[in-house]
C-alpha positions as protocol buffer text, in pm:
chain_id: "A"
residue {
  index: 1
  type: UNK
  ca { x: 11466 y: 10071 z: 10035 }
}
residue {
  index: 2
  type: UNK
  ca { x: 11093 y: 10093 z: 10129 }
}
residue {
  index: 3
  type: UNK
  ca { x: 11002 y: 10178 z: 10450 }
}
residue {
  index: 4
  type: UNK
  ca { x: 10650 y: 10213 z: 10664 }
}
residue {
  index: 5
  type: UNK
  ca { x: 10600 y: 10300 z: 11026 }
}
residue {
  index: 6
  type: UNK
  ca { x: 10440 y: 10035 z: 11293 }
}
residue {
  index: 7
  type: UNK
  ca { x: 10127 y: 10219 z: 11235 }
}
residue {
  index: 8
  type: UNK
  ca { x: 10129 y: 10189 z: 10917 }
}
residue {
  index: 9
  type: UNK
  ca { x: 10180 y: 9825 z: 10889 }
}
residue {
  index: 10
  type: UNK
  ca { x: 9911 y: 9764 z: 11167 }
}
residue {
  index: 11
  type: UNK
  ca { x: 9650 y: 9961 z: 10919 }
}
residue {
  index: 12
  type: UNK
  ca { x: 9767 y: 9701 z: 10620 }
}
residue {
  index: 13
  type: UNK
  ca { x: 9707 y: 9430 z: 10844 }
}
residue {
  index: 14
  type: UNK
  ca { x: 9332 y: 9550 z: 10947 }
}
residue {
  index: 15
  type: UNK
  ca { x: 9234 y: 9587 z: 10591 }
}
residue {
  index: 16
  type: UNK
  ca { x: 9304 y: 9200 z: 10622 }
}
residue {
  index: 17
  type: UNK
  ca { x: 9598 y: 9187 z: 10346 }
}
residue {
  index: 18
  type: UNK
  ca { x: 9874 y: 8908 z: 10360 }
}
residue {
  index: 19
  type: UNK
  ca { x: 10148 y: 9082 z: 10548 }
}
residue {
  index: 20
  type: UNK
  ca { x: 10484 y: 8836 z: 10554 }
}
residue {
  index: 21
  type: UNK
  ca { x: 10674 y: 9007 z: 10848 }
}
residue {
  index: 22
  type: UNK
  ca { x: 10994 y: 8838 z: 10994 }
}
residue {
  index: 23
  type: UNK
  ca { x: 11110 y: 8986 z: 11339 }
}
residue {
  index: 24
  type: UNK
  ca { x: 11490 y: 8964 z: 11375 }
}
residue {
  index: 25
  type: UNK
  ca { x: 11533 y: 9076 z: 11774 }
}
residue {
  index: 26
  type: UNK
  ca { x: 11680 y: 8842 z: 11952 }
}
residue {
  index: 27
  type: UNK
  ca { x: 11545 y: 8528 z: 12140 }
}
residue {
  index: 28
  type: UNK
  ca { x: 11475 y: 8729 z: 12494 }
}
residue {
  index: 29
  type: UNK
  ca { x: 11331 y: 9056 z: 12318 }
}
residue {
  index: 30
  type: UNK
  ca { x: 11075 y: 8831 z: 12122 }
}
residue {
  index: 31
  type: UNK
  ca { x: 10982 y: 8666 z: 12461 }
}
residue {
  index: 32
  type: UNK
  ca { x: 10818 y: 9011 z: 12537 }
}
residue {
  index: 33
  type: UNK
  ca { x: 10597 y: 8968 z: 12291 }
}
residue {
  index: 34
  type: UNK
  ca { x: 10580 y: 8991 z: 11901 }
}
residue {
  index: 35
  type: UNK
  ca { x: 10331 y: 9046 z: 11652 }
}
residue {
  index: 36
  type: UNK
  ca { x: 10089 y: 8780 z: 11591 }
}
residue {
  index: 37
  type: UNK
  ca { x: 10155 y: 8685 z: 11207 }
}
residue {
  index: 38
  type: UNK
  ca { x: 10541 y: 8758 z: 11277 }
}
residue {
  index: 39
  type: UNK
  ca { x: 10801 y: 8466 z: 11247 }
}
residue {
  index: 40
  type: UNK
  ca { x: 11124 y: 8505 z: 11412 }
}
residue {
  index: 41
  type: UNK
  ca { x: 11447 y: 8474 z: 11216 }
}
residue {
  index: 42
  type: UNK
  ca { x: 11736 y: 8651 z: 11436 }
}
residue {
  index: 43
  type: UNK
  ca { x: 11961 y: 8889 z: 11230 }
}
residue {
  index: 44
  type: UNK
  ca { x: 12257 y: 8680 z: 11297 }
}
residue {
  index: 45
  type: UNK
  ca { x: 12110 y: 8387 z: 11170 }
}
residue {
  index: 46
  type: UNK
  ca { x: 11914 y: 8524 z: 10820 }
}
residue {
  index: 47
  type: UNK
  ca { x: 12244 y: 8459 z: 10572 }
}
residue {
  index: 48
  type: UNK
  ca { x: 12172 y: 8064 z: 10647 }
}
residue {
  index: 49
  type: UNK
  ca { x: 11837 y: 8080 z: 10645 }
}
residue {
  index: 50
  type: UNK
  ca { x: 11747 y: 8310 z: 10358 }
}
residue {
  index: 51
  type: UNK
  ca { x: 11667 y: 7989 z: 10117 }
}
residue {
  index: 52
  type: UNK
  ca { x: 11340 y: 7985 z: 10333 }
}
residue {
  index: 53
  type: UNK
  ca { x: 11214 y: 8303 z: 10214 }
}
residue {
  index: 54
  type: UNK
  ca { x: 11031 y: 8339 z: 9856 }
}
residue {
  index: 55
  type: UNK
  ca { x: 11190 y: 8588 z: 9646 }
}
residue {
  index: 56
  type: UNK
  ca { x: 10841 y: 8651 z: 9524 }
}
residue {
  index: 57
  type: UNK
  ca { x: 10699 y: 8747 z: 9828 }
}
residue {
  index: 58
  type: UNK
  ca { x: 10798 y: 9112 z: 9986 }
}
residue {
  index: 59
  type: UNK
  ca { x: 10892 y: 9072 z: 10361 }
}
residue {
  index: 60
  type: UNK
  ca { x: 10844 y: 9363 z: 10617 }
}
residue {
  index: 61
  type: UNK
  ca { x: 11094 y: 9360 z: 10869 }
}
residue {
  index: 62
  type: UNK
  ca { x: 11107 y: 9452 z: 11194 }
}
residue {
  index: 63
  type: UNK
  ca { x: 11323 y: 9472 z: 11542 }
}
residue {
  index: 64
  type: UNK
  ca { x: 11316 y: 9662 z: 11821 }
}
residue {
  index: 65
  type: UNK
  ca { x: 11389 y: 10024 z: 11700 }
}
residue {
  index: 66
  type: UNK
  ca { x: 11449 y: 9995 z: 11298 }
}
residue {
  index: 67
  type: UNK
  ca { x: 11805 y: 9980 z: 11283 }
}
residue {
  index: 68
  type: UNK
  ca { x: 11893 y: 9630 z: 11248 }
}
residue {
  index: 69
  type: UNK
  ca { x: 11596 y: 9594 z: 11066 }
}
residue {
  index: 70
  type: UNK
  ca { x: 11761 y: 9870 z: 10816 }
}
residue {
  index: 71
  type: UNK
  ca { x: 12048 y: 9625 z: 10794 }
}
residue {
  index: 72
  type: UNK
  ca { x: 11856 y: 9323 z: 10712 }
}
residue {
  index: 73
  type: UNK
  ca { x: 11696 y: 9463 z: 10429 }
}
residue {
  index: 74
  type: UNK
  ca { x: 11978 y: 9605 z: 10288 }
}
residue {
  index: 75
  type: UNK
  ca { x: 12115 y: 9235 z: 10311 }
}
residue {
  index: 76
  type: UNK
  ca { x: 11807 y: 9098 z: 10139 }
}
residue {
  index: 77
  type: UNK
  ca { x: 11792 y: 9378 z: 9908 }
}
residue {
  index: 78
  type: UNK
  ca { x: 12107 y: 9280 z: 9748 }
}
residue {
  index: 79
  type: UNK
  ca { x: 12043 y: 8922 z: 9773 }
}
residue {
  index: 80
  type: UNK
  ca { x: 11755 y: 8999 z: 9531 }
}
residue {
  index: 81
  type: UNK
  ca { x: 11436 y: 9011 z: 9808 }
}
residue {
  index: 82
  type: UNK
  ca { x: 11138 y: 9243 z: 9800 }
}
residue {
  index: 83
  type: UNK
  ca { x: 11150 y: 9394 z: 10166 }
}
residue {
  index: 84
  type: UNK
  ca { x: 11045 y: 9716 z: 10355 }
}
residue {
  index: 85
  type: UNK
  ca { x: 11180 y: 9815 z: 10659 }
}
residue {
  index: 86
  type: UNK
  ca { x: 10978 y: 9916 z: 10999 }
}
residue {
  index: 87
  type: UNK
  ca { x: 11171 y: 10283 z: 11078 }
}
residue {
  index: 88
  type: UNK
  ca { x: 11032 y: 10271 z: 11429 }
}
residue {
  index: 89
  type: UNK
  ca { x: 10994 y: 9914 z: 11475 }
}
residue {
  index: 90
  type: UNK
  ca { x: 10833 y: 9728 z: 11797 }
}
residue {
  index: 91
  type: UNK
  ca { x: 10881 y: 10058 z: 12012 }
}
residue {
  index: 92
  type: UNK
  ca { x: 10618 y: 10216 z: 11766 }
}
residue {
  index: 93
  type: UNK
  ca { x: 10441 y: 9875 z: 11798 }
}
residue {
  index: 94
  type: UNK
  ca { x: 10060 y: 9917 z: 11987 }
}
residue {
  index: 95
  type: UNK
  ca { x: 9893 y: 9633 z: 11847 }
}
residue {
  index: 96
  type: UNK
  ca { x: 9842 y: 9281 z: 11938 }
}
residue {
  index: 97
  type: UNK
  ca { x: 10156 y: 9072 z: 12083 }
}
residue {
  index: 98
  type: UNK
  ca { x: 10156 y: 8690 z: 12107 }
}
């Protein structure tokens, strides 16, 4: 599986390249704040909402800490998606919230 940091993915995003980043905390940790180009697709609900990703695309994923995150993209992984996990997720987060 690939992984990045936060900081890492914020550096990707200044250089101005098309980031596709689906947050999967739930509904009142994403009230907090979440990053700007982020959409929300709780863990618990990707299995029935996978058919709206693009298998061509590669998805960076992100929670609060990394670990469900891990567990998403092992799910997508084996459902044939390109993704790369955020190992310190939001909490490593120091960029921009919306």
């Amino acid at each position: 599986m690939k992984e990045m940091t936060a900081a890492q993915l914020k550096q990707i995003m200044q250089t101005g390249e098309r980031v596709h980043i689906i947050d999967v905390r739930e509904d009142e940790e994403v009230a907090f704040g979440m990053i700007p180009s982020a959409i929300h697709i709780k863990m618990g609900d990707i299995p029935e909402r996978m058919s709206e990703l693009d298998k061509q695309k590669t998805y960076v994923i992100i929670c609060r800490s990394g670990v469900r995150s891990e567990h998403v993209c092992r799910y997508l992984e084996a459902h044939g998606y390109d993704v790369c996990n955020v190992i310190d997720g939001m909490l490593g987060w120091n960029g921009e919230l919306v």
